[in-house]
DODORO-779546 format. One line per 4 residues: number of its first residue (from 1); their letters; for each residue x, y, z of N, C-alpha, C. Coordinates in steps of 0.02 Angstrom, whole numbers, always signed. Layout:
N
NUM> A> X Y Z X Y Z X Y Z | ...
// end
This chain:
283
1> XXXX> -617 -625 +507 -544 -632 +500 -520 -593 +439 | -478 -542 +460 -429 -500 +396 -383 -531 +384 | -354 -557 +309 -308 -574 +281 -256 -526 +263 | -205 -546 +290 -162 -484 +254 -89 -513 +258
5> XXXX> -59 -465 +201 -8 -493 +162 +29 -439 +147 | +101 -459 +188 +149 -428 +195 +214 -446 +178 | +239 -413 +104 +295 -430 +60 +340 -410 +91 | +404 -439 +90 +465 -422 +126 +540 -438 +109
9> XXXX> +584 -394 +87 +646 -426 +60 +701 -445 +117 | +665 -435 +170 +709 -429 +230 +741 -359 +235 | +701 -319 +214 +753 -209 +218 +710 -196 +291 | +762 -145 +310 +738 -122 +358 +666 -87 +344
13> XXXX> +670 -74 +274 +591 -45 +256 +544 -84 +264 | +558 -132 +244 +505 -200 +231 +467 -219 +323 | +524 -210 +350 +522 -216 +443 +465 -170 +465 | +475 -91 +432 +436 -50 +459 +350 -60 +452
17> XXXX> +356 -89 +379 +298 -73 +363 +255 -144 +414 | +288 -207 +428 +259 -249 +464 +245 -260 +522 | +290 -193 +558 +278 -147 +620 +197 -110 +602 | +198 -63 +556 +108 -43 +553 +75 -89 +546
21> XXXX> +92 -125 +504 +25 -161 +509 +11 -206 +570 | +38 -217 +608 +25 -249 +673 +0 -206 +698 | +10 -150 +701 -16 -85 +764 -84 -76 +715 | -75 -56 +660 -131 -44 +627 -187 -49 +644
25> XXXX> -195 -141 +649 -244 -186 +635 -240 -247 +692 | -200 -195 +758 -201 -215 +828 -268 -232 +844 | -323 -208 +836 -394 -233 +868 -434 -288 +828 | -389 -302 +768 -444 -361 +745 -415 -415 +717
29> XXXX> -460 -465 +713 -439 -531 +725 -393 -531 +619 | -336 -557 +643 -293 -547 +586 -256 -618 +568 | -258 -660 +505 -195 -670 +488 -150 -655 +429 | -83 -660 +465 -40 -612 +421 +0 -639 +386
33> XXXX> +8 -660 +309 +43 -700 +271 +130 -666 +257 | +161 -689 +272 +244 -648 +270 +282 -671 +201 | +273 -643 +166 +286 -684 +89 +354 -664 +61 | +413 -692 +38 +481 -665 +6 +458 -718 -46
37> XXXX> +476 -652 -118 +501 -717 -188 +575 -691 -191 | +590 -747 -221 +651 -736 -267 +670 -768 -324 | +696 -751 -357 +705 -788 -425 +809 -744 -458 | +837 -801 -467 +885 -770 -481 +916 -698 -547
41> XXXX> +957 -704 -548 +985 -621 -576 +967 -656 -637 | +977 -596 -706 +965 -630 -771 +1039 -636 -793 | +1100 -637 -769 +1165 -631 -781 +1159 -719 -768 | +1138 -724 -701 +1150 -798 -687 +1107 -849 -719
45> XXXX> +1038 -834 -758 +1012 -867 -774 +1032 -882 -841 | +1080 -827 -893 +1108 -835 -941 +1143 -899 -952 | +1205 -894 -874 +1234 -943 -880 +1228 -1020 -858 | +1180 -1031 -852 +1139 -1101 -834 +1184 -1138 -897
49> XXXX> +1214 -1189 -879 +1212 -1235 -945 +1177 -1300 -936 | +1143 -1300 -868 +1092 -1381 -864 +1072 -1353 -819 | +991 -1410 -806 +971 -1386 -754 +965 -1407 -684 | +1034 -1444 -673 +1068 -1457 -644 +1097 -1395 -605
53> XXXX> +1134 -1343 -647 +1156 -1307 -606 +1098 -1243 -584 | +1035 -1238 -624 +979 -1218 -621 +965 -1221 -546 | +968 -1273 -521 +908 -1310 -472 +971 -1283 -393 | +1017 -1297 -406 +1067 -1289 -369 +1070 -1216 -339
57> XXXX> +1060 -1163 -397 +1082 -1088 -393 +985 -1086 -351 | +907 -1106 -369 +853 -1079 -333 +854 -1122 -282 | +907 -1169 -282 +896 -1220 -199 +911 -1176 -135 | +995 -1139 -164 +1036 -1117 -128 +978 -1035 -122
61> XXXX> +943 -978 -142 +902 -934 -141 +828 -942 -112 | +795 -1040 -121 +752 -1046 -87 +780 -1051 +5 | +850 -1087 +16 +876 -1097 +77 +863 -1024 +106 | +893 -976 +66 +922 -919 +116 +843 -889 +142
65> XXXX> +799 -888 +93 +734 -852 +96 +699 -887 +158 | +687 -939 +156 +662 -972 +212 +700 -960 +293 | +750 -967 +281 +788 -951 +335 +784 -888 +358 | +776 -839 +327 +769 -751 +359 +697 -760 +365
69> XXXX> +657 -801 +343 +568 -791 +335 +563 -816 +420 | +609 -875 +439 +600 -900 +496 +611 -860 +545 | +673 -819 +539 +696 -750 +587 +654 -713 +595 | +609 -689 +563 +560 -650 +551 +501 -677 +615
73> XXXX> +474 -753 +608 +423 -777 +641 +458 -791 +688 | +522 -814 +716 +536 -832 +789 +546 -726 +817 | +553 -689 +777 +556 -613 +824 +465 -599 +831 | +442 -607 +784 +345 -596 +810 +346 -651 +849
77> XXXX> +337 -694 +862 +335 -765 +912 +341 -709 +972 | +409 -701 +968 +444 -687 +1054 +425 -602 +1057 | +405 -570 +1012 +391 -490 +1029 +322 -460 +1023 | +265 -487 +965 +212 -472 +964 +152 -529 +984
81> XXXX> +135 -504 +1077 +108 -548 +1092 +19 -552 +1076 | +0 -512 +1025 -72 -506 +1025 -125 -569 +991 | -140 -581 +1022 -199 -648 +1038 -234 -658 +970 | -252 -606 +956 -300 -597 +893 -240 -591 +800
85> XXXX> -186 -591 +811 -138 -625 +770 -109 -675 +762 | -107 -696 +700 -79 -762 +677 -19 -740 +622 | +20 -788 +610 +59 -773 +537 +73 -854 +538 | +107 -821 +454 +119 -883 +419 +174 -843 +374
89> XXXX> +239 -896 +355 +266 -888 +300 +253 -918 +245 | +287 -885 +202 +262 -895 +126 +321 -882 +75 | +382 -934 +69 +426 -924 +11 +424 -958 -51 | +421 -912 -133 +399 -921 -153 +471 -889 -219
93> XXXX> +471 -943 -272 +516 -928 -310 +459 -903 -374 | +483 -855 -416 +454 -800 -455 +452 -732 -436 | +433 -700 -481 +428 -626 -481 +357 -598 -442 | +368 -523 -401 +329 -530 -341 +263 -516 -358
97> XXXX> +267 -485 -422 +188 -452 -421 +145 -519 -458 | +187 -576 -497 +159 -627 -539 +126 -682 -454 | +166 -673 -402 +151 -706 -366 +92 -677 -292 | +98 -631 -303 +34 -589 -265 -23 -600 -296
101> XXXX> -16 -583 -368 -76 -600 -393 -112 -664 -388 | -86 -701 -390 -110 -773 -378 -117 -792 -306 | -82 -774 -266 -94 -763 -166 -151 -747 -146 | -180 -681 -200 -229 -637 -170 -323 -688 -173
105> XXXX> -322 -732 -211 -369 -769 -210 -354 -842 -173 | -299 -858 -166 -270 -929 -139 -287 -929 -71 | -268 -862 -38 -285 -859 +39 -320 -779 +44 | -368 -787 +9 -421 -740 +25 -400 -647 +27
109> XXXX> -351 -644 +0 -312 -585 +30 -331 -515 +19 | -351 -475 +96 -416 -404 +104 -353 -339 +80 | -290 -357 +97 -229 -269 +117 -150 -312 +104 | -147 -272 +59 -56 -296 +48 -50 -233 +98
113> XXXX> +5 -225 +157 +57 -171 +162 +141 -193 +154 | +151 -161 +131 +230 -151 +102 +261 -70 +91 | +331 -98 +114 +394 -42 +117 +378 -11 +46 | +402 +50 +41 +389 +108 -23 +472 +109 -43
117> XXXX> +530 +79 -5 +597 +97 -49 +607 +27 -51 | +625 -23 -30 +672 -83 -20 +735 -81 -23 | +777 -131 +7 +861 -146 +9 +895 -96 -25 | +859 -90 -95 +911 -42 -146 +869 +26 -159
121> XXXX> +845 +47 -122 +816 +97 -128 +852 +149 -110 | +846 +221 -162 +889 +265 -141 +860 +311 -81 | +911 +351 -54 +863 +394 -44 +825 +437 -48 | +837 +467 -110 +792 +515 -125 +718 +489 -177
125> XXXX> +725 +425 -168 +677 +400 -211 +630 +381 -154 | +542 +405 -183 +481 +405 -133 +462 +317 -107 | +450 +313 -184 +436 +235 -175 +487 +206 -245 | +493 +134 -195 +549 +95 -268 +549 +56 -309
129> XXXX> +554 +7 -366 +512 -33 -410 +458 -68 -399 | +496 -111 -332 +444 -148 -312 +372 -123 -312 | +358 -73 -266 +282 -22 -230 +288 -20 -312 | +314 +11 -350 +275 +54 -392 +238 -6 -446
133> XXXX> +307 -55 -471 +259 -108 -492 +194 -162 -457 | +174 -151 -402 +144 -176 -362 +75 -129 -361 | +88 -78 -331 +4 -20 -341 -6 +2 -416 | +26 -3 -489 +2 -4 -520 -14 -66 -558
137> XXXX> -9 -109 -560 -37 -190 -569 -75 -227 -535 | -66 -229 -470 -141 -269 -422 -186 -200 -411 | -243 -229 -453 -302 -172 -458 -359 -198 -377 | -348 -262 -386 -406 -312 -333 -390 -294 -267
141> XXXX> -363 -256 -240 -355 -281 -174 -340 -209 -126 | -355 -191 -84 -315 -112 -49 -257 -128 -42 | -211 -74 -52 -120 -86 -39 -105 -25 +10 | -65 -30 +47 -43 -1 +92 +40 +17 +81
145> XXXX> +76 +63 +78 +128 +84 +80 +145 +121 +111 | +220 +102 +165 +255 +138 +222 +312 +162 +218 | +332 +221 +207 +390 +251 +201 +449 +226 +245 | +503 +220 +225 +553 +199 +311 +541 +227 +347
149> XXXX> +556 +307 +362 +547 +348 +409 +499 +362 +454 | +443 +308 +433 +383 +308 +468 +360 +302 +541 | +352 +323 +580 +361 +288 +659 +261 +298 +674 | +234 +237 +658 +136 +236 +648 +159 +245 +727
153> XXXX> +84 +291 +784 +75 +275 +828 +4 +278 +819 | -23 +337 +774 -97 +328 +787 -132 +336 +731 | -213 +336 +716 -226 +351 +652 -284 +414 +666 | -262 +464 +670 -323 +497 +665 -360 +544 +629
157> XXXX> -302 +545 +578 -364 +587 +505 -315 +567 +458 | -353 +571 +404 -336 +545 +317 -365 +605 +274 | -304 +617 +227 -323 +660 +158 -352 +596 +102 | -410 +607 +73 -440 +573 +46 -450 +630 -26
161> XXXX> -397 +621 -77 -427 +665 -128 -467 +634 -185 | -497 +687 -224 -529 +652 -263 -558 +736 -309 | -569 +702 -373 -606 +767 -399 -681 +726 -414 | -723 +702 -416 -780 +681 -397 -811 +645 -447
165> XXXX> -762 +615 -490 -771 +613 -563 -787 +547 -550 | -788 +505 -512 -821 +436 -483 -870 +419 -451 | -909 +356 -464 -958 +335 -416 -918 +302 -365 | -907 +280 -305 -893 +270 -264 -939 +190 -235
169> XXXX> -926 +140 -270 -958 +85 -229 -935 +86 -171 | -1011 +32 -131 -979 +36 -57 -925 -38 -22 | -891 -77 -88 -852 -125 -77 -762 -100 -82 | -794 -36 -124 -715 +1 -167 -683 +26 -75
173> XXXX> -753 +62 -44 -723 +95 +26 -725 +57 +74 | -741 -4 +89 -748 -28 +136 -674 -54 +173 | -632 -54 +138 -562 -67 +177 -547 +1 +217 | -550 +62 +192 -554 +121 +215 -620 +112 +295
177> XXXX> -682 +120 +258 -707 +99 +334 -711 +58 +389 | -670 +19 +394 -664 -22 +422 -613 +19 +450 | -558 +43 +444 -521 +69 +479 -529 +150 +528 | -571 +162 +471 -606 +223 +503 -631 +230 +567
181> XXXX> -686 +157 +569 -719 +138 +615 -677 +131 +668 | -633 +64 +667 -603 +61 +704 -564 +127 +745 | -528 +166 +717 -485 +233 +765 -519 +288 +752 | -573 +282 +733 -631 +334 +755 -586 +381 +704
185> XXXX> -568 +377 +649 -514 +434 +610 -568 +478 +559 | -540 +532 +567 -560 +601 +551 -560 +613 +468 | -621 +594 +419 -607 +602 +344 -591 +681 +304 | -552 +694 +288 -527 +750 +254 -525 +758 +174
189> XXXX> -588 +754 +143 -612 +738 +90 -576 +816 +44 | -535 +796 -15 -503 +852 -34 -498 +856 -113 | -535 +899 -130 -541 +922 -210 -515 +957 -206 | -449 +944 -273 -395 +999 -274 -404 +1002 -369
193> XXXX> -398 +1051 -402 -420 +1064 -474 -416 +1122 -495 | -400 +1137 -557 -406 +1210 -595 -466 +1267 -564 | -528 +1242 -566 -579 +1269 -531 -636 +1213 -514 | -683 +1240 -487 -718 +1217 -447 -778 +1192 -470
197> XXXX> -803 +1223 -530 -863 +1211 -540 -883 +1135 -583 | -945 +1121 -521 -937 +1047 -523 -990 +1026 -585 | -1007 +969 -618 -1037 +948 -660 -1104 +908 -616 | -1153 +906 -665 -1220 +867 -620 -1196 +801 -613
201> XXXX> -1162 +764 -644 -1111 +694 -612 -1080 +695 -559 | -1037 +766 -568 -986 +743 -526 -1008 +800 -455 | -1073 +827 -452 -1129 +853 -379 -1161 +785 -357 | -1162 +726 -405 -1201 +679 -387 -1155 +616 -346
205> XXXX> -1110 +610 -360 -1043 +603 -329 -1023 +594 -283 | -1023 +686 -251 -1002 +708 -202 -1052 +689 -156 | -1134 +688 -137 -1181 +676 -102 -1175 +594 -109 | -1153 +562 -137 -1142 +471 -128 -1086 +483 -81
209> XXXX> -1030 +519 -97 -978 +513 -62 -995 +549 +20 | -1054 +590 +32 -1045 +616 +116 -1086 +573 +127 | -1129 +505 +109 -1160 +438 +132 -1121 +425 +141 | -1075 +390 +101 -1016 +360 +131 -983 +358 +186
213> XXXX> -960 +413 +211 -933 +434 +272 -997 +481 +323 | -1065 +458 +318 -1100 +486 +345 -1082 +481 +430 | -1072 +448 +442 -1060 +384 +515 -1005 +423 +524 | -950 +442 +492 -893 +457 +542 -880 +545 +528
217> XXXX> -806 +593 +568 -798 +650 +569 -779 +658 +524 | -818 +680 +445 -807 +699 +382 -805 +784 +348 | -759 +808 +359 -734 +894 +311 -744 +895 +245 | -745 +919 +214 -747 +941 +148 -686 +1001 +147
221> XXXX> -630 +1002 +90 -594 +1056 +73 -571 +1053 +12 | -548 +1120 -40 -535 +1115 -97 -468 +1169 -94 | -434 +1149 -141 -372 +1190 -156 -352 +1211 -227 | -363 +1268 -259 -359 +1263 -326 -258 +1236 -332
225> XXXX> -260 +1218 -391 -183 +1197 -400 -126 +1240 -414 | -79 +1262 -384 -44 +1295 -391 +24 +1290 -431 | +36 +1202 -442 +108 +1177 -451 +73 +1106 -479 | +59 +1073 -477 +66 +994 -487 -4 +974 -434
229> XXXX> -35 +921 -443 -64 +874 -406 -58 +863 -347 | +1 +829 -356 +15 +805 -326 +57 +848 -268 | +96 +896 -282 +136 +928 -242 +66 +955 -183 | -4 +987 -222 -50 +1008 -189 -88 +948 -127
233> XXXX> -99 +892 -135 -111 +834 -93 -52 +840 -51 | +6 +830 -77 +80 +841 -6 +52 +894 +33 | +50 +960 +7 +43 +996 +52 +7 +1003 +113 | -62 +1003 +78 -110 +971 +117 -105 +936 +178
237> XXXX> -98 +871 +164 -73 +819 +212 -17 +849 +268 | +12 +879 +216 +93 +905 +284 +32 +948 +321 | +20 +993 +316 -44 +1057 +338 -85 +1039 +387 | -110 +975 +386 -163 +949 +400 -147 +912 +468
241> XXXX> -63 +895 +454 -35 +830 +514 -89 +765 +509 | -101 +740 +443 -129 +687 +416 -91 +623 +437 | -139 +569 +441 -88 +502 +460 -91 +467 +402 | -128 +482 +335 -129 +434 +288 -137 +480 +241
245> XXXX> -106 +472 +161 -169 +480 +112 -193 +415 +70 | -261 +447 +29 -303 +366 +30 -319 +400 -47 | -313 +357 -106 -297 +350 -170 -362 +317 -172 | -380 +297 -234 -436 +246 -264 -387 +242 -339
249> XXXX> -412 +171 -372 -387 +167 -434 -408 +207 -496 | -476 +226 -460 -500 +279 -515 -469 +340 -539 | -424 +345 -475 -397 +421 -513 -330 +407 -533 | -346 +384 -597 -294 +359 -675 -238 +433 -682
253> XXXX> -276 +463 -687 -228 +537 -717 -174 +544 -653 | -212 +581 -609 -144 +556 -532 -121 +531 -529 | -139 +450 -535 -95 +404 -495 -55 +375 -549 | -58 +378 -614 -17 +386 -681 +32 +434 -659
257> XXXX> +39 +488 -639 +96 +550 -633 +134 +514 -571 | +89 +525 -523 +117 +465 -452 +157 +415 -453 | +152 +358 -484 +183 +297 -510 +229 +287 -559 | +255 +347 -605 +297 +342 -664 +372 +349 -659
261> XXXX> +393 +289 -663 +463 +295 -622 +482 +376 -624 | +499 +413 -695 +539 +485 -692 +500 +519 -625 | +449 +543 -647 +416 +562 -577 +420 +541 -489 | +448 +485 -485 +435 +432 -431 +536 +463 -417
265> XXXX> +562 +483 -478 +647 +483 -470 +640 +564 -434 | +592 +600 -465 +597 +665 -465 +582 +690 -397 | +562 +647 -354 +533 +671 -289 +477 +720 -295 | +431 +707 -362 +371 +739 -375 +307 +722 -312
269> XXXX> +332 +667 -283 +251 +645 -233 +301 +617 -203 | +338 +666 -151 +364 +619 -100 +335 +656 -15 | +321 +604 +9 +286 +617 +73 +309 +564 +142 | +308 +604 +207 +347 +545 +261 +275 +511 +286
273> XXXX> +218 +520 +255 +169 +469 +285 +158 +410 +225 | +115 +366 +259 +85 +313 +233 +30 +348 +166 | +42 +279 +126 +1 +295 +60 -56 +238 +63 | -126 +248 +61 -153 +178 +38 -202 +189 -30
277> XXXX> -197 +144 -53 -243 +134 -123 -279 +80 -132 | -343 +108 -118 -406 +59 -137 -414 +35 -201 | -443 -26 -192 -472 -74 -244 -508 -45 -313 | -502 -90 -374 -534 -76 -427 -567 -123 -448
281> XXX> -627 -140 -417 -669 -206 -432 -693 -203 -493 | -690 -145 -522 -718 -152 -593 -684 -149 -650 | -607 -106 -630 -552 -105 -673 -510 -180 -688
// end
């Protein structure tokens, strides 16, 4: 049984991404936790003068949350009939990443997926507070992020970059293989860097890493950098007609440029596919 946990403000983004993950993770036995926090504005919490009117202002925010959480499970009820899914709601007053964190051991939890803009998301922004405070703070767990514009039908190859500067446990990839396995998807292993020449670490690395994906259709390609990192992984991926790219926490320097709001404003790493980022069991 896969646990998985799917944050939602009620945005049409939040919708999409709970659309993939149903198709996603269509073949295996799943349950799916549907979680909204809320906690009121800090304007309103200023003006509390008892907590009386405290209790009144998260009664009236726990009401509404539950009530759209329920809309949510009576439309999967009546639209997603697959056997091997379950859900559950989950409303929860606090802040979202203080409350994931504590979810993720409470009910076992393997894959957050979640929307990359939410309600107030602009549009020219890739991903929006939420994602960004979320993949850089939960280190434990794979996260999954779905652009709105997303329409998942299939999965059949992933840009997987990396400059080789990691050992690669086989618990860090196993959310990755598992999916692999499942849609038989095509690994597109991609060192992109100033130059090429590799270190006896990071040659030692690379041969852990084609074990890894020994079992499935694994490429090797490199791109020296022309512009940014990151712009070089976009490309790629666009190039490639990729259905994912797949991050690890190890790569600090990237996913530092990736995640920093200015950057995140700048449309420095903006892409119309899915993002996922593996676990840091040791970070």
């Amino acid at each position: 049984m896969k646990n998985i946990l799917l944050p939602t403000d009620f945005s049409r983004d939040a919708w999409n991404a709970i659309f993939m993950a149903v198709k996603l993770y269509a073949d295996l036995e799943c349950k799916f936790y549907v979680l909204h926090t809320y906690e009121p504005k800090k304007e309103n919490i200023a003006g509390f003068k008892s907590s009386t009117r405290a209790g009144v202002v998260y009664q009236s925010l726990s009401g509404a949350s539950t009530a759209q959480l329920a809309e949510i499970m009576d439309y999967l009820a009546k639209n997603h009939k697959n056997s091997k899914h379950s859900f559950e709601k989950l409303s929860v007053a606090g802040g979202l990443v203080e409350t994931i964190r504590n979810l993720i051991p409470k009910h076992d939890i393997d894959t957050i997926v979640m929307g990359t803009k939410g309600s107030t998301g602009a549009k020219e922004i890739f991903m929006g507070s939420n994602a960004v405070k979320v993949l850089k703070r939960i280190k434990n767990c794979a996260i999954v992020v779905v652009p709105e514009s997303y329409d998942f039908q299939k999965f059949e190859s992933l840009v997987f970059p990396t400059e080789y500067t990691h050992f690669y446990p086989k618990n860090v990839l196993q959310p990755l293989s598992q999916l692999i396995a499942l849609w038989n998807t095509k690994v597109k292993v991609f060192h992109v860097a100033q130059t090429f020449g590799l270190s006896e670490e990071q040659k030692s690395n690379k041969e852990i890493l084609k074990k890894r994906f020994l079992d499935h259709a694994t490429s090797f390609h490199k791109v020296v950098i022309k512009t940014t990192v990151a712009a070089a992984i976009r490309q790629f991926a666009e190039e490639e007609r990729a259905d994912m790219i797949v991050l690890t926490n190890y790569s600090h320097d990237f996913f530092d440029k990736l995640t920093q709001e200015p950057v995140v404003k700048n449309v420095t790493f903006r892409t119309e596919i899915p993002l996922m980022v593996l676990p840091d069991f040791q970070g």
